[in-house]
gemmi code that builds the backbone of each chain (N, CA, C; Angstrom):
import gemmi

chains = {
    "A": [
        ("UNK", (92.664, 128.775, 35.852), (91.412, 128.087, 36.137), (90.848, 128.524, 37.504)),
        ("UNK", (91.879, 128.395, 38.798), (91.112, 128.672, 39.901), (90.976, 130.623, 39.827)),
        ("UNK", (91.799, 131.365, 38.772), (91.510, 132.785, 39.027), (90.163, 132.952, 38.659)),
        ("UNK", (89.495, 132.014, 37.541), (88.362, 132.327, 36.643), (86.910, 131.845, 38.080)),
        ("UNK", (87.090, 130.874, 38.651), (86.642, 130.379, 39.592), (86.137, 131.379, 40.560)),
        ("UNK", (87.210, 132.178, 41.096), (87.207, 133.181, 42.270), (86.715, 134.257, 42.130)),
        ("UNK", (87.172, 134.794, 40.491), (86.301, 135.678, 39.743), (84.948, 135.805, 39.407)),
        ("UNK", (84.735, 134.666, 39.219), (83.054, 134.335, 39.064), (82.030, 134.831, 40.780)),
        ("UNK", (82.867, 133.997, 41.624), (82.294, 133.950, 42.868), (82.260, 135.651, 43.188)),
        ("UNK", (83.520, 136.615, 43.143), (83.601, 138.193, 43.327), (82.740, 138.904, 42.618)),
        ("UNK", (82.403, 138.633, 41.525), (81.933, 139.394, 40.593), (80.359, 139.048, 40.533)),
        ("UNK", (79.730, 137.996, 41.034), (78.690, 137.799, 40.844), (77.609, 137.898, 42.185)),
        ("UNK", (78.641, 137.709, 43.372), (78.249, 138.271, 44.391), (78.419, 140.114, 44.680)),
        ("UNK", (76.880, 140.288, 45.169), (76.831, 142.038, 45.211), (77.644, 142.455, 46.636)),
        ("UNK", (78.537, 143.106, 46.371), (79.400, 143.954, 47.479), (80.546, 143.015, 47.990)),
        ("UNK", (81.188, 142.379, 47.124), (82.473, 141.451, 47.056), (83.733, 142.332, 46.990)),
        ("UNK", (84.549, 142.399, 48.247), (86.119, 142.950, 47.928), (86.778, 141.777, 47.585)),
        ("UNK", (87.087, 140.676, 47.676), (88.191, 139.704, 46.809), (87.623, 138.334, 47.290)),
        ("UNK", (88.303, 137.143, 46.701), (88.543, 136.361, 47.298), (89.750, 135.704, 47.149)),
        ("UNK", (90.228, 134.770, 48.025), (91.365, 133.933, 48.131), (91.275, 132.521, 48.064)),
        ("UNK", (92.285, 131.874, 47.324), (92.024, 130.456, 47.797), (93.504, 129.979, 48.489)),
        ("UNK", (93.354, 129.513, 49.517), (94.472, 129.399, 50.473), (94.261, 127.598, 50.818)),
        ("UNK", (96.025, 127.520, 51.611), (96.017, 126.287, 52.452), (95.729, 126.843, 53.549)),
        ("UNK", (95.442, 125.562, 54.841), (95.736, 125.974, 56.319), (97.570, 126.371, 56.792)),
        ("UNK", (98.083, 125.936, 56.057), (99.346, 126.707, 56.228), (99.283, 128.072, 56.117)),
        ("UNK", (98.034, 128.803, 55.514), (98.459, 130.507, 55.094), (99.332, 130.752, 54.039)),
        ("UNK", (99.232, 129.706, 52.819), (99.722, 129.853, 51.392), (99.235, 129.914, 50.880)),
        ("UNK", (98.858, 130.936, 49.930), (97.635, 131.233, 48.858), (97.974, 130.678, 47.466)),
        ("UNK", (96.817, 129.682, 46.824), (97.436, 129.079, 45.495), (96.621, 130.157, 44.545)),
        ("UNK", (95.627, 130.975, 45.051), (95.152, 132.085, 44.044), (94.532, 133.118, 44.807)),
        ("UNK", (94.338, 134.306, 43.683), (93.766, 135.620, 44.655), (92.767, 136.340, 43.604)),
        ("UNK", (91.685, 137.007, 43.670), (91.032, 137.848, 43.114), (90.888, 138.781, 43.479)),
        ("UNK", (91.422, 140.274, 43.095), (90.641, 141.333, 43.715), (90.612, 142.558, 42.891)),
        ("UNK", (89.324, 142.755, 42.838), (88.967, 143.162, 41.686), (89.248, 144.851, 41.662)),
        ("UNK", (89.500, 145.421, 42.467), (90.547, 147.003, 42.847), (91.272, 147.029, 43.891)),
        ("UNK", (91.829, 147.930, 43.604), (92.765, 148.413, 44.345), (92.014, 148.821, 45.929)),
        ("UNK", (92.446, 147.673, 47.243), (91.358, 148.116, 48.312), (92.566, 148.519, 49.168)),
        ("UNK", (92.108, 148.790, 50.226), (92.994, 149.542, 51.444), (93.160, 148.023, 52.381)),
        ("UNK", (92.350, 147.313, 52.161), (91.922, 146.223, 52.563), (93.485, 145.024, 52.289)),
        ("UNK", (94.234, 144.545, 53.212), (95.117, 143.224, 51.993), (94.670, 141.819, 52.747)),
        ("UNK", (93.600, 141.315, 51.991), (93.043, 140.489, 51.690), (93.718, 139.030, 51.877)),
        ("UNK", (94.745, 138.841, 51.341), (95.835, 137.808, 51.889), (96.673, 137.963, 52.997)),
        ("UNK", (96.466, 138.944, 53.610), (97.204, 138.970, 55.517), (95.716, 138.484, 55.986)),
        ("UNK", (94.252, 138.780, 55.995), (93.404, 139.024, 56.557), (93.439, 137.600, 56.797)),
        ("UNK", (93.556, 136.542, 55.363), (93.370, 135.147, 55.382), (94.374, 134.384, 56.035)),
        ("UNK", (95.864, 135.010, 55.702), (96.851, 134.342, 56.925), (96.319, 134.214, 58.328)),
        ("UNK", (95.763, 135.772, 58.309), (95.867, 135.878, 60.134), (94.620, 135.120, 60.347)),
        ("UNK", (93.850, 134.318, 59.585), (92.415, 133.528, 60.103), (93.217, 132.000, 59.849)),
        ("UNK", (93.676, 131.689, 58.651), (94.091, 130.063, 58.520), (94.142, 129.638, 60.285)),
        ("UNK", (94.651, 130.094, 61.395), (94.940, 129.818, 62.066), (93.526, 129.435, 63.017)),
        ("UNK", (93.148, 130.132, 62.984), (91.740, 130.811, 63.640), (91.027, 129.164, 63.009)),
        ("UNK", (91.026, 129.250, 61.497), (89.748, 128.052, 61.094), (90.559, 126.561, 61.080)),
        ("UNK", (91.903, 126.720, 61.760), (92.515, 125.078, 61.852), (91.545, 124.918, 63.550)),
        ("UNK", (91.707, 126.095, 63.972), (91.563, 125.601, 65.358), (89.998, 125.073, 65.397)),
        ("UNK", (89.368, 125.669, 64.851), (87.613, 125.593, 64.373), (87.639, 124.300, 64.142)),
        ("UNK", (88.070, 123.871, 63.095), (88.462, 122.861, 62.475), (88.300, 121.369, 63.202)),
        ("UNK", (89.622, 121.562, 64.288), (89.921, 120.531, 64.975), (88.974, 120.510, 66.112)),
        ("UNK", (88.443, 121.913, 66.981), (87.694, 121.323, 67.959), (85.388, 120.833, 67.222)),
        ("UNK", (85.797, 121.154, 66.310), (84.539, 120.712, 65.622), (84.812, 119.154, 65.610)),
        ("UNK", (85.969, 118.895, 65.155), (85.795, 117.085, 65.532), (86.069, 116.101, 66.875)),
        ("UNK", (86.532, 117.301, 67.565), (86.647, 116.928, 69.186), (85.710, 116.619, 69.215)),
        ("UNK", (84.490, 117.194, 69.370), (82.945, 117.847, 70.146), (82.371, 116.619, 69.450)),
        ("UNK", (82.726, 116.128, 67.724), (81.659, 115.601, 67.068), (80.613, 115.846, 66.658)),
        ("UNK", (81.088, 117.114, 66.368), (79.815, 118.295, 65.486), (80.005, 117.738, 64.022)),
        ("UNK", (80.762, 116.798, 63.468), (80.969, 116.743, 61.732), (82.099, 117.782, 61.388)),
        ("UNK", (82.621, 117.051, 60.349), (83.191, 118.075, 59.692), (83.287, 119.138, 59.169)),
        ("UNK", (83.849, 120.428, 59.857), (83.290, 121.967, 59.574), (83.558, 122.215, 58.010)),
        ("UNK", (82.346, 122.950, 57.309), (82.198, 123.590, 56.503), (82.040, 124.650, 56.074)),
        ("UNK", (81.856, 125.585, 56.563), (81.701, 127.156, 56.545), (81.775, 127.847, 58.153)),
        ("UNK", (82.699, 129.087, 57.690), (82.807, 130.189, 59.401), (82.997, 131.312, 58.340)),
        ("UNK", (81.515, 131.904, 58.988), (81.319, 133.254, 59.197), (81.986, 134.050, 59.760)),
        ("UNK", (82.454, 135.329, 59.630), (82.829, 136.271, 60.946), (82.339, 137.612, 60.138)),
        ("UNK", (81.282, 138.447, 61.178), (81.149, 139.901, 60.594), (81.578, 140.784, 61.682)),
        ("UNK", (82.473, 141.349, 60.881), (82.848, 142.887, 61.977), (82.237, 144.099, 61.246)),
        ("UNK", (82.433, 145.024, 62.173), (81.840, 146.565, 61.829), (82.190, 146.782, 60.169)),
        ("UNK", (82.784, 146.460, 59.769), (82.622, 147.046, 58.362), (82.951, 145.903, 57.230)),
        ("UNK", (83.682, 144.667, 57.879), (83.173, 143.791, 56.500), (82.640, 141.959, 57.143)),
        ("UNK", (82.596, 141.381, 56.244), (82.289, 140.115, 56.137), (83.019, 139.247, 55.559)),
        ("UNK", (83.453, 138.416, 56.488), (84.831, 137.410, 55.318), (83.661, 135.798, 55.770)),
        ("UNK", (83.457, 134.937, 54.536), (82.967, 133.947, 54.576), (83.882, 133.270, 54.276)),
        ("UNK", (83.953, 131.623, 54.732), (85.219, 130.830, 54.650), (84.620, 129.479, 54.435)),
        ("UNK", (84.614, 129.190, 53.136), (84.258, 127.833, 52.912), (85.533, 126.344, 52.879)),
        ("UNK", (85.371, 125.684, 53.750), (86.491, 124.454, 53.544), (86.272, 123.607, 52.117)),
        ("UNK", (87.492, 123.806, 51.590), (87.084, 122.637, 49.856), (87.447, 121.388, 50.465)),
        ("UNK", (88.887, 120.866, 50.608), (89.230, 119.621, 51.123), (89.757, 120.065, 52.837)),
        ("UNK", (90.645, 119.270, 52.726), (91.603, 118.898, 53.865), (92.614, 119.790, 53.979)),
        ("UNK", (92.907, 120.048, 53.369), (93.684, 120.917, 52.660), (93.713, 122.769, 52.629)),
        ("UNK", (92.637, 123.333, 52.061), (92.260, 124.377, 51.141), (90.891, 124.974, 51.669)),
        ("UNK", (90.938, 126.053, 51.688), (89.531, 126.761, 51.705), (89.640, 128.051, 50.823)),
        ("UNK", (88.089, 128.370, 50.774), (88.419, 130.066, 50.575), (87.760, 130.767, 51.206)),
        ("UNK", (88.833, 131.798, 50.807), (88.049, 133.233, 51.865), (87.639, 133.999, 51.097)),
        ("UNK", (86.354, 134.570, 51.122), (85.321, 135.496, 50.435), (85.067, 136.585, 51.078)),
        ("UNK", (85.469, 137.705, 51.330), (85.230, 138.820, 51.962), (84.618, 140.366, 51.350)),
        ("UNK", (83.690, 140.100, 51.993), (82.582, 141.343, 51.379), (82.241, 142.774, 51.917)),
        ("UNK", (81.701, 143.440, 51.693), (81.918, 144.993, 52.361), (79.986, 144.663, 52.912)),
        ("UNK", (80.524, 145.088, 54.755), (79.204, 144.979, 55.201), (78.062, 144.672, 54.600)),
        ("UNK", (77.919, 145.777, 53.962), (76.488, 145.820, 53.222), (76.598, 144.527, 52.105)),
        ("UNK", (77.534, 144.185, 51.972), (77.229, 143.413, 51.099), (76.389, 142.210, 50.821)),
        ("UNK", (76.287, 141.592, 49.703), (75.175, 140.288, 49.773), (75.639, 138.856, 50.269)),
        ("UNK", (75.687, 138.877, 51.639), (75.889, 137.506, 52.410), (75.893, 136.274, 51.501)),
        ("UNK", (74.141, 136.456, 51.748), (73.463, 134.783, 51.106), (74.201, 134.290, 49.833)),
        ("UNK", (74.123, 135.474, 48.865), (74.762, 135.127, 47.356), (76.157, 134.745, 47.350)),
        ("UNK", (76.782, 135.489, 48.578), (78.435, 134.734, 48.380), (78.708, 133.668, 48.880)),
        ("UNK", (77.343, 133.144, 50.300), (77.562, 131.697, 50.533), (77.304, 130.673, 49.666)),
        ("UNK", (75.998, 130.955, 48.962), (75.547, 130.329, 47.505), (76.700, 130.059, 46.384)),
        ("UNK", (76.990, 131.226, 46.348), (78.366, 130.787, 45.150), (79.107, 129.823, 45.747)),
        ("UNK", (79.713, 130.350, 46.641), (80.404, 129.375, 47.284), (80.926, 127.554, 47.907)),
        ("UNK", (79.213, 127.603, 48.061), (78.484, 126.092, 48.091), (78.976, 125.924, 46.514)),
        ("UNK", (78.284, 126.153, 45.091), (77.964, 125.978, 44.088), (79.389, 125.859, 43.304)),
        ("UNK", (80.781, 126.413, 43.715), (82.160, 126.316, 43.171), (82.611, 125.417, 44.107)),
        ("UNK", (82.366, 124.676, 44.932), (82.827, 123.743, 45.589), (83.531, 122.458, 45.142)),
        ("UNK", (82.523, 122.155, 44.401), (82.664, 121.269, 43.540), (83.849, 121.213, 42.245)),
        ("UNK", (83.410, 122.363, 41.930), (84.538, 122.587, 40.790), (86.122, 122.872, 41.235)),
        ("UNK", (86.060, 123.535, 42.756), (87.101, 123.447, 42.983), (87.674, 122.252, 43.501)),
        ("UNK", (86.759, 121.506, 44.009), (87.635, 119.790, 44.653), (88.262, 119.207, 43.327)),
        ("UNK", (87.417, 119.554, 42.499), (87.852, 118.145, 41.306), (89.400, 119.297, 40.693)),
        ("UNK", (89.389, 120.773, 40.783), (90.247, 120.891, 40.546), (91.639, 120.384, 41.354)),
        ("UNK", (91.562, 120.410, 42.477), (92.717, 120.563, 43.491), (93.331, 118.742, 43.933)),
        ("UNK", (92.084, 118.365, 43.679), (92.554, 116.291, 43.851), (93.081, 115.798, 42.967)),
    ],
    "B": [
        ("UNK", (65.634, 136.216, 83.880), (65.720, 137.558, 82.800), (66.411, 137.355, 81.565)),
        ("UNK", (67.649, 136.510, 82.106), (68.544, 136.305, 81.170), (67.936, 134.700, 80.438)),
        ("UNK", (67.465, 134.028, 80.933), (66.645, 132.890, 80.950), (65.839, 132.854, 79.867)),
        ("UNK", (64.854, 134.322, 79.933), (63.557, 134.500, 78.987), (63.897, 134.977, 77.949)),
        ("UNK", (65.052, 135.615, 77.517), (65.875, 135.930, 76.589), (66.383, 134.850, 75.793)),
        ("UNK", (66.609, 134.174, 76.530), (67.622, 133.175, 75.158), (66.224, 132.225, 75.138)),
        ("UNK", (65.240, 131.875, 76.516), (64.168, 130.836, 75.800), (63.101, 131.335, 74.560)),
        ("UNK", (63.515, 132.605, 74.386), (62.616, 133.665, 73.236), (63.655, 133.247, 72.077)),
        ("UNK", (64.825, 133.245, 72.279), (65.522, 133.066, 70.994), (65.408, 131.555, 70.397)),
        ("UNK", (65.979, 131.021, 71.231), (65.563, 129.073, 71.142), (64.243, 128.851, 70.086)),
        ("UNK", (63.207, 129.322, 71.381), (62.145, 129.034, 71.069), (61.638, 129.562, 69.740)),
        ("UNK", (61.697, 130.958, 68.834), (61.037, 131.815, 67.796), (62.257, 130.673, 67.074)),
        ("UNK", (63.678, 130.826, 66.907), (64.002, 130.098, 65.394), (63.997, 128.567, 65.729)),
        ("UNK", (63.268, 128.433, 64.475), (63.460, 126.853, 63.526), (64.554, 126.261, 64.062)),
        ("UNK", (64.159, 124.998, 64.691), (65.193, 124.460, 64.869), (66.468, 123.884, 65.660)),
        ("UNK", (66.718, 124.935, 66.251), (67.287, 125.575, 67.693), (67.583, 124.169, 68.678)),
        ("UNK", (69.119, 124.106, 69.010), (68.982, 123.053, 69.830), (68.648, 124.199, 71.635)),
        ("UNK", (69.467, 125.267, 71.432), (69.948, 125.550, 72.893), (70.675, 127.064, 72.659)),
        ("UNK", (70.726, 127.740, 73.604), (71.612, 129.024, 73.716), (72.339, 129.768, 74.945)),
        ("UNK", (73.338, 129.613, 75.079), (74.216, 130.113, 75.880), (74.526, 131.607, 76.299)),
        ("UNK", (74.657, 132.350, 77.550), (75.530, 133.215, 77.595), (76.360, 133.085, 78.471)),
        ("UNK", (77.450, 133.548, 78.099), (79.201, 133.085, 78.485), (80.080, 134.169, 78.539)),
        ("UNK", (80.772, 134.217, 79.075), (82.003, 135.235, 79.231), (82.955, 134.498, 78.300)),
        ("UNK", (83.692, 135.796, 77.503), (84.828, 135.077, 77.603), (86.098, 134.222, 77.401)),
        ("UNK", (85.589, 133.965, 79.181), (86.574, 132.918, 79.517), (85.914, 131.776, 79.700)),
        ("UNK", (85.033, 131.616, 79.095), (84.159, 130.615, 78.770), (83.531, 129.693, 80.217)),
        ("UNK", (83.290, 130.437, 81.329), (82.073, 131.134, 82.500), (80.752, 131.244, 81.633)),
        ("UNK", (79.757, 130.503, 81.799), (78.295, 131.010, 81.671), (77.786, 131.507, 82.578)),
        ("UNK", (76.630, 132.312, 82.481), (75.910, 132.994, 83.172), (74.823, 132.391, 83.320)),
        ("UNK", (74.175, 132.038, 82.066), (72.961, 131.031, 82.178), (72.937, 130.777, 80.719)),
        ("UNK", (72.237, 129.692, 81.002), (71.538, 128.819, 79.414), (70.318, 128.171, 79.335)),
        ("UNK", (69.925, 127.771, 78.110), (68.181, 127.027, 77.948), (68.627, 125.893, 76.988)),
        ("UNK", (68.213, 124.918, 77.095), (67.977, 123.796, 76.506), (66.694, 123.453, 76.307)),
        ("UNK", (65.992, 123.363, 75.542), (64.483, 122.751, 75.301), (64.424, 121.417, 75.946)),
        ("UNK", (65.574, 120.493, 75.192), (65.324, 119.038, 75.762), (66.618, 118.411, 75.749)),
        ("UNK", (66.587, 117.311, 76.545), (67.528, 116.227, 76.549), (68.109, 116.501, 75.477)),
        ("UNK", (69.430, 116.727, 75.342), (70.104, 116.555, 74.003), (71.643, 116.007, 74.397)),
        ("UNK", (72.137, 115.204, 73.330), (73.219, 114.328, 72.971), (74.694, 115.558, 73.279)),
        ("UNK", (74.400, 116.351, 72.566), (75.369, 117.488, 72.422), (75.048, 118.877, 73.651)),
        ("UNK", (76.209, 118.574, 74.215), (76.941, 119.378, 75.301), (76.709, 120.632, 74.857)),
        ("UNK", (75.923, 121.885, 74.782), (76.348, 123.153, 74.340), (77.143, 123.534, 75.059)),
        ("UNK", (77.293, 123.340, 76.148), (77.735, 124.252, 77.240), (79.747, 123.721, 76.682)),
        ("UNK", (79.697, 122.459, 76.750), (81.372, 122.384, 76.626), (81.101, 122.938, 74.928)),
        ("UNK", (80.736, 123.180, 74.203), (81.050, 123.768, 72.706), (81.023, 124.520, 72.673)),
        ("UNK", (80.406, 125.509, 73.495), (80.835, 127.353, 73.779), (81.976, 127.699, 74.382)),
        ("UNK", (82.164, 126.570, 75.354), (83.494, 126.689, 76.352), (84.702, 126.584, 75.225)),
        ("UNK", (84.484, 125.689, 74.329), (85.734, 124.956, 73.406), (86.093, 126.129, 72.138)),
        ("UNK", (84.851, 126.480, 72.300), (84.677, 127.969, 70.989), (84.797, 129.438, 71.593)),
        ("UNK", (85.219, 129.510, 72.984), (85.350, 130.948, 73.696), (86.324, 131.488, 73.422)),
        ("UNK", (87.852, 130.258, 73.290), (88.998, 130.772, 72.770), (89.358, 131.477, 71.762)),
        ("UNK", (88.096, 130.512, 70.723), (88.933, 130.625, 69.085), (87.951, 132.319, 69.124)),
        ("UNK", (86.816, 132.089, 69.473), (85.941, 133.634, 69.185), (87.024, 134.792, 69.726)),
        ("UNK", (87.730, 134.465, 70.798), (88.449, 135.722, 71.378), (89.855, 135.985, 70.641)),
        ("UNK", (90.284, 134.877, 69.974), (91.315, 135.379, 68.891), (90.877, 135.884, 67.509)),
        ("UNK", (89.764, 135.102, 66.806), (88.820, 136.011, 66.255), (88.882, 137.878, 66.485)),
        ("UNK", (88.483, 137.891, 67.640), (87.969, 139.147, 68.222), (89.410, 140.125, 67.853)),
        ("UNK", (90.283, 139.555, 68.501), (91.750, 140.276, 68.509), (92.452, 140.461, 67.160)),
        ("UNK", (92.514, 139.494, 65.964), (92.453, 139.387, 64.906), (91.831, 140.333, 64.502)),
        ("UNK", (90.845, 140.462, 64.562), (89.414, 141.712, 63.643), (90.274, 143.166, 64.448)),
        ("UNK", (90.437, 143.223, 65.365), (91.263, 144.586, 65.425), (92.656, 144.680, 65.182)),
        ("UNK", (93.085, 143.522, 65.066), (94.884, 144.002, 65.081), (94.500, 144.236, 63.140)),
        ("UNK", (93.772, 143.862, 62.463), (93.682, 144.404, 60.847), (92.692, 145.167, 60.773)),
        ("UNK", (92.640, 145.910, 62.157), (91.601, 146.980, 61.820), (89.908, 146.761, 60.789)),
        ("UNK", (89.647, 145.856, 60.967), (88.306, 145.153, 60.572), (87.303, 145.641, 61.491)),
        ("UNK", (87.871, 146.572, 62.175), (86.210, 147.203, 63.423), (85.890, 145.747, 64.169)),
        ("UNK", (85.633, 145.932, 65.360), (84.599, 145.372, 66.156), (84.241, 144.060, 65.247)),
        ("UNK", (84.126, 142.491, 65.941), (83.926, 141.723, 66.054), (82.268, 141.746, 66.415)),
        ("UNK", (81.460, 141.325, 65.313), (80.069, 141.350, 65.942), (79.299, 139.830, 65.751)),
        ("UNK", (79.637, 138.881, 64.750), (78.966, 137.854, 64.613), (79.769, 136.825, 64.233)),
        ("UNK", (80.211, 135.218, 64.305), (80.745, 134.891, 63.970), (79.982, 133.425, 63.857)),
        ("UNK", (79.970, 132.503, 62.695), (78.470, 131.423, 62.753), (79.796, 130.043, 62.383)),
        ("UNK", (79.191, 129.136, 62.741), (80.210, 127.728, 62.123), (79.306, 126.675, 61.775)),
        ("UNK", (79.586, 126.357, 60.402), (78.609, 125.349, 60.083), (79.452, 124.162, 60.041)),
        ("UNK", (78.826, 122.753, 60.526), (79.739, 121.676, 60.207), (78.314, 120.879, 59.313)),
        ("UNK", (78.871, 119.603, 59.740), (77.686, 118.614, 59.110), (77.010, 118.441, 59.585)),
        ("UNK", (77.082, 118.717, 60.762), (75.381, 118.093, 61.874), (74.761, 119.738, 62.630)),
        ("UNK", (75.770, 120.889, 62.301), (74.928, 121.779, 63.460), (75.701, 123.189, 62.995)),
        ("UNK", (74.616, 123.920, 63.257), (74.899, 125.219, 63.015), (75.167, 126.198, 64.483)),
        ("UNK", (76.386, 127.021, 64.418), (76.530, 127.655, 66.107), (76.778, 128.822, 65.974)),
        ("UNK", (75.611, 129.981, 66.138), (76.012, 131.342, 65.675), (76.087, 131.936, 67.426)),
        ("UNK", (77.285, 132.851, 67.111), (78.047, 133.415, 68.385), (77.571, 135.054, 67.818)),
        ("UNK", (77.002, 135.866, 69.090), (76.840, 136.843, 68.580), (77.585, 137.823, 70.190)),
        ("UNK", (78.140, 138.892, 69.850), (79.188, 139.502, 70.574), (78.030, 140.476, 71.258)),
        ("UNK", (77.911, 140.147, 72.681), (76.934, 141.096, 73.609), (77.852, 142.235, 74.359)),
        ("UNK", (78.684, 141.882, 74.795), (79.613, 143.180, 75.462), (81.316, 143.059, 75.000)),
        ("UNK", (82.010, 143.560, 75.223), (83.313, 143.451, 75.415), (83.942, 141.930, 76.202)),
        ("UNK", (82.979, 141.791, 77.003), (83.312, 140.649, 78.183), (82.152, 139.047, 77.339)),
        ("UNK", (81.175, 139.503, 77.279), (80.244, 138.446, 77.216), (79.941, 138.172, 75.690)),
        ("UNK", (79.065, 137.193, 75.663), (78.916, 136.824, 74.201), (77.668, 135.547, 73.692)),
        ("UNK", (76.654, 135.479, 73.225), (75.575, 134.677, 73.140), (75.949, 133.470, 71.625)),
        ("UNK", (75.995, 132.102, 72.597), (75.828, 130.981, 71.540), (75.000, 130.671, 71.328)),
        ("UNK", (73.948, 130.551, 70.148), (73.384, 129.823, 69.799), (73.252, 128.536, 69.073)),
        ("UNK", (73.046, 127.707, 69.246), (73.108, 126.533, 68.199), (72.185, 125.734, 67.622)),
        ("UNK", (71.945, 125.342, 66.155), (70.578, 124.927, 65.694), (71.046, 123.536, 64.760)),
        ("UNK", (70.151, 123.423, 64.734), (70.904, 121.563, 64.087), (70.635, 122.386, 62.774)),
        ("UNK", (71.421, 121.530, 61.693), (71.830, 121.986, 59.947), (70.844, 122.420, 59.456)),
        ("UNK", (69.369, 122.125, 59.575), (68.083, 122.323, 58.802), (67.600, 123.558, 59.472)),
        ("UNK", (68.067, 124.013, 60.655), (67.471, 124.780, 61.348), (67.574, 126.086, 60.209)),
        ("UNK", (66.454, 127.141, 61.089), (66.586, 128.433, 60.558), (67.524, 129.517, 60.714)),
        ("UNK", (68.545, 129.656, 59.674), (70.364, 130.300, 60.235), (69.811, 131.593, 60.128)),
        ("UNK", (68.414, 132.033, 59.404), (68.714, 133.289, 59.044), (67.664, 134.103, 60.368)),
        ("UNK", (66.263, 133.155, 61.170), (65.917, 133.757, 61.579), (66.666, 133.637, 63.012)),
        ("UNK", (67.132, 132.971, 63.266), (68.680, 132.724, 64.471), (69.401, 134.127, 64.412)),
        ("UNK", (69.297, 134.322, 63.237), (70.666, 135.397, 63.109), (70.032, 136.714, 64.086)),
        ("UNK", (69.055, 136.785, 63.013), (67.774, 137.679, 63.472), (67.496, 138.179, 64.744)),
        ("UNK", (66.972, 137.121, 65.192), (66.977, 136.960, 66.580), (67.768, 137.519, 67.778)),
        ("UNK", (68.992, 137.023, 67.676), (69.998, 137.450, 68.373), (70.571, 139.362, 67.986)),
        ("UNK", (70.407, 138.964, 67.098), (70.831, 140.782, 66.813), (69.592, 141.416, 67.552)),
        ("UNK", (68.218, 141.529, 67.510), (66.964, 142.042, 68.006), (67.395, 142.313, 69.491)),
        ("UNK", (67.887, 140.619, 70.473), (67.566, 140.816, 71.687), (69.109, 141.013, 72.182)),
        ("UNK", (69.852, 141.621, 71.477), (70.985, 142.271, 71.869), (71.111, 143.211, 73.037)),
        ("UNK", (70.062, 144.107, 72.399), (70.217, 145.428, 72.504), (69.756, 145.490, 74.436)),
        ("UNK", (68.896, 144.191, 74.401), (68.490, 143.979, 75.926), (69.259, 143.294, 76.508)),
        ("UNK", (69.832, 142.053, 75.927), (71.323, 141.835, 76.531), (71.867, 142.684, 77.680)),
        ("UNK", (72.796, 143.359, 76.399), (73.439, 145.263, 76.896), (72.865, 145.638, 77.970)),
        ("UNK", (71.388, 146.159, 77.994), (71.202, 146.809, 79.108), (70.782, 146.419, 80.540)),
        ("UNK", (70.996, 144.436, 80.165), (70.833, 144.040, 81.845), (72.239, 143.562, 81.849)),
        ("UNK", (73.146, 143.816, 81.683), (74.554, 143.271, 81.671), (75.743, 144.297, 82.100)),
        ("UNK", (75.075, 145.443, 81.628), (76.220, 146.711, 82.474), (75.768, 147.674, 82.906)),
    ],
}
model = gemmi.Model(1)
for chain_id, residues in chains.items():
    chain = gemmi.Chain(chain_id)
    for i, (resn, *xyz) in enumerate(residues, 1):
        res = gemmi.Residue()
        res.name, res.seqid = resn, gemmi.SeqId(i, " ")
        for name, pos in zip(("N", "CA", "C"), xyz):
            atom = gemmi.Atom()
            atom.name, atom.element = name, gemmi.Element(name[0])
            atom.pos, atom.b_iso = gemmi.Position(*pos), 0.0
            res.add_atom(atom)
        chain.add_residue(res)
    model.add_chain(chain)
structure = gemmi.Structure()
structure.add_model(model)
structure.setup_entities()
């Protein structure tokens, strides 16, 4: 269920290398990737879980609300990171050029389907 | 100089609470605020200098190239960080409705002048 999920989101967004659905621990309960990349996609998300707990927590220091999406673009790709619960996010990572808006869109739009899966 | 720069950025996107430039080590150089506001930018760039610089280190230890943009959405505010030198780095922040895309915009445009009053 969550591969068909992740699949939808990779495949329908233009210039998608994978996505993941992970805890903040850096345990992945699923992965999509649709070739063989040079890219490994589940270290990229370990080595951030850490990165978006910390996001995380000083977003409710400050009293900015509860974080929902972190961006990060480097020179050659784009990993978008949507929070589902408390729990879980995913990481969506796209090749530069790729189509931003459409993978945040998906993203927003499987949200849903993924909470009711994971509660 | 640095002043008319970020009050050009503030000011052109939708929305816009305020914009920072910061080292860092989360040292500003200068900032603009339009108005009285509730929310501290200055301590939320300071609180976000860390996580951007492990970010930063992250994106090269997996060889992801150069660290260039990194945005955080919560429930009340949008804070796009855009990477001006090696050392420095421009926050912007726009409340949720604001305009993320001409923000984005923005900051990439007056980069490039950043750069050349900065080294």
């Amino acid at each position: 269920m969550f591969d068909q999920v992740l699949q939808r989101i990779v495949d329908e967004t233009g210039g998608a290398v994978g996505a993941v659905l992970m805890g903040y621990d850096g345990i992945a309960i699923e992965q999509y990737f649709p070739a063989e990349e040079a890219l490994d996609l589940q270290i990229v998300a370990i080595e951030y879980s850490n990165v978006i707990k910390e996001i995380r927590k000083t977003s409710e220091v400050l009293k900015l609300g509860n974080m929902e999406e972190v961006s990060i673009k480097t020179e050659r790709f784009i990993i978008v990171i949507r929070a589902i619960t408390s729990e879980y996010f995913v990481a969506l990572t796209l090749y530069r050029e790729g189509n931003f808006g459409k993978g945040r869109y998906l993203l927003t739009r499987e949200t849903a389907t993924l909470v009711e899966a994971l509660v």
